[in-house]
C-alpha positions as CSV (number, residue, x, y, z in Angstrom):
1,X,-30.0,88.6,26.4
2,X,-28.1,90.0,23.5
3,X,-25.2,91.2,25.8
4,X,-25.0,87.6,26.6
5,X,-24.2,86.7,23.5
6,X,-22.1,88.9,22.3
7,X,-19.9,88.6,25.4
8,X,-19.7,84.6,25.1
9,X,-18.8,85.0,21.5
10,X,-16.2,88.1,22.7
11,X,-14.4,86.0,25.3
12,X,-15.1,82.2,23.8
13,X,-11.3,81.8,23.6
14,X,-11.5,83.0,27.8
15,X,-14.4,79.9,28.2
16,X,-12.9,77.5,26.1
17,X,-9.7,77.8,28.3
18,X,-11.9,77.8,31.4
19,X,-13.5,75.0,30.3
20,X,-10.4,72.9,29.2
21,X,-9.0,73.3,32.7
22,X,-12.2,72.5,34.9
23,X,-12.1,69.2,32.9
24,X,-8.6,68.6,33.1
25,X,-8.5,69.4,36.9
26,X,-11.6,67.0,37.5
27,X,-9.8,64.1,36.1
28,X,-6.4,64.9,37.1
29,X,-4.7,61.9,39.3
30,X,-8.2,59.9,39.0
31,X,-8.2,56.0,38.4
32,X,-11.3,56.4,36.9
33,X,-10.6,59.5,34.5
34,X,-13.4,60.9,32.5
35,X,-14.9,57.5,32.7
36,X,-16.7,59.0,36.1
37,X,-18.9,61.1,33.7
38,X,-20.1,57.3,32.7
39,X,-20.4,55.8,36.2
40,X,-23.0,58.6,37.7
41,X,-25.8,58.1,35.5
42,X,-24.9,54.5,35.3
43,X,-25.3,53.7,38.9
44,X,-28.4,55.8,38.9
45,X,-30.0,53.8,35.9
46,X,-28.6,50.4,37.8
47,X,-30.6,52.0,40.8
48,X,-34.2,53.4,39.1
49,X,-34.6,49.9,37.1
50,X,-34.1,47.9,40.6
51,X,-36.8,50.0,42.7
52,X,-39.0,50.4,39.3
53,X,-39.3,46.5,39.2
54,X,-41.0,46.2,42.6
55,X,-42.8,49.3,42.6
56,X,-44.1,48.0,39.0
57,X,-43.8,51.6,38.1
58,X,-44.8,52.1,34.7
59,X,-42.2,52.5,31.0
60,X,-44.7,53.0,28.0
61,X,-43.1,49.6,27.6
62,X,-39.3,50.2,27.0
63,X,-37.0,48.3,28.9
64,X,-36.2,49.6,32.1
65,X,-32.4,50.2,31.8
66,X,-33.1,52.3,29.0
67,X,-36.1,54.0,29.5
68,X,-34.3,55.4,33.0
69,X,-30.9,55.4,31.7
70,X,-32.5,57.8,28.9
71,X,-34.1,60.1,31.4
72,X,-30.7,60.3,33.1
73,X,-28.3,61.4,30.8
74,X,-30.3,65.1,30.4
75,X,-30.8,65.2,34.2
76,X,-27.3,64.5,35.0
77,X,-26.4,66.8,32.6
78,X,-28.6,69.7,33.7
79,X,-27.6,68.5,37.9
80,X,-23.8,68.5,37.5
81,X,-23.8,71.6,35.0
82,X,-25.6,73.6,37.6
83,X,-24.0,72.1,40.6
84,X,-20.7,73.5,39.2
85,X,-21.9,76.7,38.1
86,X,-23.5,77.5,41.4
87,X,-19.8,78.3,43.2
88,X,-17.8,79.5,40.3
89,X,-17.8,83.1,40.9
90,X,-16.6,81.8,44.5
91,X,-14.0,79.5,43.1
92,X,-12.6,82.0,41.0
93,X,-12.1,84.8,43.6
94,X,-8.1,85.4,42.4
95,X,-8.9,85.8,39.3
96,X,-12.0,87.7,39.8
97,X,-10.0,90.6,41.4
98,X,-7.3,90.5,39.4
99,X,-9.0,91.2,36.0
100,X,-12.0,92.3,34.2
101,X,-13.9,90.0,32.5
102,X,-17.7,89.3,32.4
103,X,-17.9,87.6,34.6
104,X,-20.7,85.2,33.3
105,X,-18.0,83.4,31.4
106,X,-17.4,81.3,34.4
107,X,-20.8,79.7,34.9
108,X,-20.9,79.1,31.5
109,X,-18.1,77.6,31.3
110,X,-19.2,75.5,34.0
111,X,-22.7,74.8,31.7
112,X,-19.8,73.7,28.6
113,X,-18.5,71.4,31.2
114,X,-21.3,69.5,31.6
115,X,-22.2,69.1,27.4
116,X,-18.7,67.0,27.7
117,X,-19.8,64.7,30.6
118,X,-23.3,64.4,28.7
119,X,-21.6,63.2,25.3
120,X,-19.5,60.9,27.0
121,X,-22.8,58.7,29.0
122,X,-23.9,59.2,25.5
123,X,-21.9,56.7,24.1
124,X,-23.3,54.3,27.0
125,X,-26.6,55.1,25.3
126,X,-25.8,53.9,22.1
127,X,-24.7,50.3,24.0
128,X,-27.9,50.1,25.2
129,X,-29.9,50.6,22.2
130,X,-27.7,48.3,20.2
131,X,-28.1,45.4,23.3
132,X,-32.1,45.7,23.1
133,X,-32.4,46.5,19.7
134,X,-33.8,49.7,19.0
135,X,-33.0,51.9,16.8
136,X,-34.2,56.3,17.0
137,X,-37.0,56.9,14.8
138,X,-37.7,60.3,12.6
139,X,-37.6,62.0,15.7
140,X,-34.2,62.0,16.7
141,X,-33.9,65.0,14.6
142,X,-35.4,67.7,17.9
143,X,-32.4,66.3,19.5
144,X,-30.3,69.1,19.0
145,X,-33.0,71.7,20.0
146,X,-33.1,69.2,23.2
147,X,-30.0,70.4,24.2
148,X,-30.0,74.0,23.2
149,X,-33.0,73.7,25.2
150,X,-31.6,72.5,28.3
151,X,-28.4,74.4,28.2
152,X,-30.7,77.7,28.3
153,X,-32.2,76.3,31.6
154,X,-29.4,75.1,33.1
155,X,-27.2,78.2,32.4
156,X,-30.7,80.3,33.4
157,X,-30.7,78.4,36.8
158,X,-26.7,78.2,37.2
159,X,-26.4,82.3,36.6
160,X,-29.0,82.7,39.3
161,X,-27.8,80.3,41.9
162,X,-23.8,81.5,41.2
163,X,-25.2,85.3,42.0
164,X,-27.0,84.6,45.0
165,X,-24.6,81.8,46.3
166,X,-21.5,84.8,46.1
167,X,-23.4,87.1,48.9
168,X,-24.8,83.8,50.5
169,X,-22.8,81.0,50.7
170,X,-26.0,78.9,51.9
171,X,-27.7,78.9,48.8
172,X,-24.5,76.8,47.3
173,X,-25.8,74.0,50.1
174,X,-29.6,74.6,49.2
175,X,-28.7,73.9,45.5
176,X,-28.1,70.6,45.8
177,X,-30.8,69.8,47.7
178,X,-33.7,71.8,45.4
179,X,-32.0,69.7,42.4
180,X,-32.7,66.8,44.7
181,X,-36.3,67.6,44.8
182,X,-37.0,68.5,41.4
183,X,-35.5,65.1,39.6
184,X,-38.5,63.6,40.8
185,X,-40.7,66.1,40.2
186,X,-39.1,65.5,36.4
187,X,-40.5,62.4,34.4
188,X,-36.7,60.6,35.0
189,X,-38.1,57.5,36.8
190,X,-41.6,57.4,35.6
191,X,-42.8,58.9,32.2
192,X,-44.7,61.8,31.5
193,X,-47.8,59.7,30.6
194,X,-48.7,58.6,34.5
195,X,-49.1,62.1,35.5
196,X,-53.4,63.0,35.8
197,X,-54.6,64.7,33.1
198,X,-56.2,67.4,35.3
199,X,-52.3,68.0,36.6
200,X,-50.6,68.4,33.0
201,X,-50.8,71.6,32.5
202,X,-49.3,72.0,35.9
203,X,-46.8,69.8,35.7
204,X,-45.6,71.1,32.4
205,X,-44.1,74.5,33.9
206,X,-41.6,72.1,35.0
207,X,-39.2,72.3,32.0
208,X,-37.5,69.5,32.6
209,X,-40.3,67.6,32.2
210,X,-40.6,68.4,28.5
211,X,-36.7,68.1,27.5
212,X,-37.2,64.7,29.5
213,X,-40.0,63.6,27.6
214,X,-38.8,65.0,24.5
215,X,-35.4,63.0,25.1
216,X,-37.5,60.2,24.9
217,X,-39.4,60.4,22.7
218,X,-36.5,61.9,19.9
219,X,-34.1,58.4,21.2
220,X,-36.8,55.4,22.1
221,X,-39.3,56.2,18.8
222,X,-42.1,56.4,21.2
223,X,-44.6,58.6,19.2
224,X,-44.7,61.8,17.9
225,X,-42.7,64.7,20.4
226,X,-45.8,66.5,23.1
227,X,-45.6,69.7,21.1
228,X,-47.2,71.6,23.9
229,X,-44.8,70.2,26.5
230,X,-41.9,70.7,24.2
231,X,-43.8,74.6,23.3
232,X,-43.9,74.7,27.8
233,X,-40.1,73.8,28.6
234,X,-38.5,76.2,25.2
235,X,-41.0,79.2,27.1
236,X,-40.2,78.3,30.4
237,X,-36.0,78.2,29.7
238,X,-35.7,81.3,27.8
239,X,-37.3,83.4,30.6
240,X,-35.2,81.6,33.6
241,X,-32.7,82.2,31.2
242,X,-33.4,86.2,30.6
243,X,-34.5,86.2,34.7
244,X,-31.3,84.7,35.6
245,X,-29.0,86.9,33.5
246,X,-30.8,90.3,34.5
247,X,-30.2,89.1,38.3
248,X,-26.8,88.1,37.8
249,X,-25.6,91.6,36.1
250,X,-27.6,93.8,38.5
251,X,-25.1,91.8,41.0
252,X,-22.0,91.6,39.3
253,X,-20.7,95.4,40.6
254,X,-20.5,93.9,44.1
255,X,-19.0,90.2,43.5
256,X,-15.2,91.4,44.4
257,X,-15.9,93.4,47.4
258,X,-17.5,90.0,48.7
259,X,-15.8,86.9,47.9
């Protein structure tokens, strides 16, 4: 994953224009703005708490709005980053044949995207924990390996579904549906803590279910982080990272004789 690096640090002025126009053209003539990066997980959280309440589902007793609304902010983070990455190389067809670049600038680009969307719900975050009173204990300090975390994985999954989606255009569609399926397979409505014992383990090769729980834990001072399901989702995002990249390269030769 080396080459990775080197060629985001090569071309970062390439993805930091890439990434100032996707968010300029998704804002561009909207009422709403950037304030649409708010509304998404705010709806959702406005959602989770009303079905939570009459399924008496359980909160390790924070505050429903928060406890979901805290879940939400990675997930929609990690959704809409890999959502856009998914049909980038597609989206950038003109540009694709008209220069050389690597070309996994574009879905992470798309991935950078998303980091601006997150910091902006953030802010909502800070409301809420102001307006019940809480306050991030020692913890907070994982957060930013939290996100380093989750950017791996959703760049990982994002590389992966952006080469397969070029050759076929159903696995764009299928995206959103598998990310449909595995929020609730992640601890965003419920916490980690209702899930069996005898299922942990499998349950943890989810990695969203550590950086969820983790997200928790570092924001709500709920207890010390699960260091094995923090240990499971680090492990688990590096190699979709490294599977995704080696996929995506061994595919790149053939992305502008097909789009």
């Amino acid at each position: 994953m080396t080459g990775l690096v080197k060629n985001i640090w090569r071309y970062r002025e390439l993805t930091a224009s890439l990434v100032k126009r996707e968010v300029l053209a998704r804002y561009k003539q909207s009422v709403l703005g950037p304030a649409w990066a708010i509304l998404q997980p705010l709806v959702l959280m406005l959602t989770f708490s009303f079905v939570a309440s009459f399924a008496r589902l359980p909160s390790d007793g924070v505050p429903l709005p928060l406890f979901s609304y805290t879940a939400l902010i990675p997930w929609t983070m990690f959704q809409n980053g890999v959502m856009m990455a998914t049909p980038s190389i597609v989206l950038n067809a003109g540009i694709i044949k008209k220069i050389y670049f690597p070309r996994e600038v574009l879905p992470v680009g798309s991935i950078l995207v998303s980091l601006f969307d997150f910091v902006m719900s953030f802010a909502v975050l800070v409301g809420l924990l102001v307006w019940y009173g809480r306050a991030p204990g020692p913890w907070v300090a994982i957060l930013p390996l939290l996100v380093v975390v989750q950017l791996a994985l959703g760049l990982g999954v994002g590389l992966l579904t952006s080469a397969l989606g070029t050759f076929k255009r159903d696995v764009i569609f299928a995206t959103f549906f598998a990310l449909q399926m595995w929020m609730y397979a992640s601890p965003v409505i419920y916490p980690l803590s209702a899930v069996p014992a005898r299922w942990r383990t499998l349950y943890l090769l989810n990695p969203m279910a550590g950086i969820v729980s983790g997200y928790r834990t570092a924001l709500l001072d709920t207890g010390p982080p699960d260091l094995m399901a923090l240990g499971m989702a680090a492990g688990s995002s590096l190699l979709i990272l490294a599977g995704g990249y080696t996929v995506f390269k061994a595919l790149e030769r053939w992305y502008a004789d097909v789009i």
